[in-house]
VOGU-3710 file (C-alpha; in Angstrom, 3 decimals, decimal comma):
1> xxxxxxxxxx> 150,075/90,988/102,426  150,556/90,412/106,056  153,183/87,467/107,205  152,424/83,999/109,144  150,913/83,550/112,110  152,464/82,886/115,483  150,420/80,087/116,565  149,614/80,927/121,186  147,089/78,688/122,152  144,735/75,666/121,122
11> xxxxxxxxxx> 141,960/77,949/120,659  144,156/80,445/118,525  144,851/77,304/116,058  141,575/75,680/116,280  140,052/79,011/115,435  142,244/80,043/112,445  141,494/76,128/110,965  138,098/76,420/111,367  137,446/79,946/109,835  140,539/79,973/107,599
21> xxxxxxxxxx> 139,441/77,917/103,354  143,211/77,183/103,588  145,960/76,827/106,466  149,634/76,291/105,681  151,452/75,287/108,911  155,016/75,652/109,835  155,788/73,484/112,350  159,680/74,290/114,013  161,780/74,729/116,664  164,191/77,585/117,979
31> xxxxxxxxxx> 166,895/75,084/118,357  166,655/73,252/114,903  168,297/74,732/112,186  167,297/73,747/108,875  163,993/75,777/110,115  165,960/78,760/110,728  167,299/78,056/107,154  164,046/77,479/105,103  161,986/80,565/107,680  162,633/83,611/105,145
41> xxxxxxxxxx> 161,415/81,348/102,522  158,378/80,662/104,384  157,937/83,786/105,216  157,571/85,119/101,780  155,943/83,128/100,432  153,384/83,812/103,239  153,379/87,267/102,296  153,161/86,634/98,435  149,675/84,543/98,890  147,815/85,389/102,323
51> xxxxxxxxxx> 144,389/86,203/102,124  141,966/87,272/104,838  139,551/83,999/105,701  141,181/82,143/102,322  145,148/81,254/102,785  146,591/81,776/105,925  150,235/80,688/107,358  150,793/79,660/110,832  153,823/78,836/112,662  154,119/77,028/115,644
61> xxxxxxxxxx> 156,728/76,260/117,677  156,640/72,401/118,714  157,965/73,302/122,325  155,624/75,862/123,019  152,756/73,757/122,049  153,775/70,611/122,117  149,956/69,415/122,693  149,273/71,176/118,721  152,268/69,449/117,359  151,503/66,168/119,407
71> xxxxxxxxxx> 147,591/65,926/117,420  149,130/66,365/114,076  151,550/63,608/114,514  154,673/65,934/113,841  157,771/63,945/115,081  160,504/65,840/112,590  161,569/69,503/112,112  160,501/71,313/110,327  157,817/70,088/109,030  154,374/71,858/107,077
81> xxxxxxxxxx> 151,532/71,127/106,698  148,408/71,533/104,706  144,911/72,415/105,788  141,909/72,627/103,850  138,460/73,345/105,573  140,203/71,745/108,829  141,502/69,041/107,070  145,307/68,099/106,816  145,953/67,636/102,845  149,381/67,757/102,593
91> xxxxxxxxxx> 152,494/67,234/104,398  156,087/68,014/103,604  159,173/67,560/105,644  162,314/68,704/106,060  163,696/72,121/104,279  162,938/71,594/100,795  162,262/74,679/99,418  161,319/73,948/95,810  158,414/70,822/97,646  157,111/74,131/99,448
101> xxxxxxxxxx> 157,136/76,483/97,011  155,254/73,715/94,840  152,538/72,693/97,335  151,567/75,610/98,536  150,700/76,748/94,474  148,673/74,078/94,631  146,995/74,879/98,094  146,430/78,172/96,956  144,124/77,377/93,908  141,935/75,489/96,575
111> xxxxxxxxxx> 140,930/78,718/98,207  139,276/79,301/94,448  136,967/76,659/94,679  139,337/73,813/93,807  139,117/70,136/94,808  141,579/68,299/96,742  141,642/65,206/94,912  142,306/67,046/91,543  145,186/69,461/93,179  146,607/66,929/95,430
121> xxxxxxxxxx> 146,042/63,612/93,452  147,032/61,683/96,588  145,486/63,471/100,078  148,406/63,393/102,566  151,166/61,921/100,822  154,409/63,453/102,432  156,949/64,837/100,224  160,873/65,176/100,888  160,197/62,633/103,831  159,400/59,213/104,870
131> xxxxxxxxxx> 157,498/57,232/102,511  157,081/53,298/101,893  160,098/51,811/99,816  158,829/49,797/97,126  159,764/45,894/97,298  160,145/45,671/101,104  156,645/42,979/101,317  157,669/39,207/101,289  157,494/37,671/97,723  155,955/34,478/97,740
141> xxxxxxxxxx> 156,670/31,764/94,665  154,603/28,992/93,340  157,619/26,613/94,425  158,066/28,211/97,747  154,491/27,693/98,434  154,474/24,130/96,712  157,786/23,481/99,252  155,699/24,347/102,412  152,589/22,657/101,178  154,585/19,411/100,788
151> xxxxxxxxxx> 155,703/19,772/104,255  153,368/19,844/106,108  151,237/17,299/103,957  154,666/14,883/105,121  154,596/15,535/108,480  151,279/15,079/108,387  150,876/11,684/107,130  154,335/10,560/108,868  152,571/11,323/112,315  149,339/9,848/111,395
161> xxxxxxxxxx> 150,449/6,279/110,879  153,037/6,503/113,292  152,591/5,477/117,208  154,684/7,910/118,282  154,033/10,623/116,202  155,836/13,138/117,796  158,615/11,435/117,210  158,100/10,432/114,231  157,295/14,148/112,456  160,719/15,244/114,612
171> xxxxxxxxxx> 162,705/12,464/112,331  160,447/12,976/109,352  162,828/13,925/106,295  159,835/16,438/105,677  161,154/18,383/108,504  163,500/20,923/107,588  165,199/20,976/111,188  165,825/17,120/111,117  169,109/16,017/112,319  170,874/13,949/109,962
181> xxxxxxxxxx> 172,151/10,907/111,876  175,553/9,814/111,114  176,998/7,869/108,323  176,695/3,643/109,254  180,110/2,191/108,205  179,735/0,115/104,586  179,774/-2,949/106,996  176,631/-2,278/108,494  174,686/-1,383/105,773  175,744/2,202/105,070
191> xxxxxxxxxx> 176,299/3,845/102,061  178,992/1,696/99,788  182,491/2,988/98,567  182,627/4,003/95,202  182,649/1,560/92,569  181,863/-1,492/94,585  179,327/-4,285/93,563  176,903/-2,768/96,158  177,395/0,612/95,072  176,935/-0,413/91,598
201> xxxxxxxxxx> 173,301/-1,865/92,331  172,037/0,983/94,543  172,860/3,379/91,429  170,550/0,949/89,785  167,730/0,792/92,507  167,857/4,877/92,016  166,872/4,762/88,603  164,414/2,031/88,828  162,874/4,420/91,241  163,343/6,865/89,298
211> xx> 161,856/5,812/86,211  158,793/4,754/87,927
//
């Protein structure tokens, strides 16, 4: 079986996608080494399952035709990826061998007729690379949500009866960046020392409240 493709020109690639069932791409650079490292994998396996007009391997190096790699959206070396009728189907980056080995036996049984969404059950998922990690969304409670509802229903009403009610939604305790004003001496009205008569009846008015 002959070995992969060295990729020239735009017309070269566009050419071998559009008359080729299935394409896998190599996508390197001289300078990067794990693609020197995973090449003589590559390279077998190209030999092991080319076929004229079915499976075909291509490399092309990202430097050379930077416009190729560019369109595919390849940002990372190296990375493959997986054509079928044209189409990319697969992507895997990074050199991860046994990912390789593993998509390309898949690719290959879609030059026999197979479909892509029962060899690859999920059309250009990456493997070996960057994928979505699970849990980073915001989780939203029913008290959270009850919190902020409560909120702005308070500010609200606090500036709707008010005359100034700008003012009045800035001092609102339903404003969570209120400034607490300072503590009035006992003498003035403020909050009473411990176990004073006063003290003693505003625990009381708390549970009245409180009960109600």
């Amino acid at each position: 079986m002959s070995g992969p493709i060295n990729i020239g020109s735009d017309g070269e690639w566009q050419s071998l996608l559009s008359g080729t069932t299935v394409v896998v791409a190599d996508f390197y650079a001289d300078w990067c080494g794990p693609c020197k490292m995973i090449a003589p994998h590559f390279e077998r396996l190209s030999k092991e399952h080319s076929r004229p007009n079915k499976v075909a391997f291509a490399k092309v190096n990202v430097d050379n035709q930077a416009n190729i790699a560019r369109t595919q959206g390849v940002t990372a070396m190296p990375t493959f990826k997986i054509f079928h009728n044209g189409t990319a189907v697969e992507t895997i980056r990074g050199a991860n061998p046994s990912a390789l080995t593993e998509a390309i036996t898949k690719a290959v049984s879609l030059s026999n007729g197979g479909k892509v969404e029962d060899v690859f059950k999920t059309p250009g998922r990456t493997l070996g690379g960057e994928g979505p990690i699970p849990g980073q969304g915001r989780h939203w409670s029913v008290t959270l949500l009850l919190n902020i509802i409560m909120m702005f229903v308070g500010l609200y009403l606090t500036s709707l009866f008010s005359i100034d009610s700008y003012k009045a939604a800035e001092q609102s305790m339903f404003n969570p960046k209120r400034q607490q004003p300072p503590l009035k001496p006992a003498s003035a009205g403020g909050p009473a020392p411990a176990g004073s008569a006063r003290a003693q009846q505003q625990k009381s008015a708390i549970r009245t409240l409180a009960d109600l």
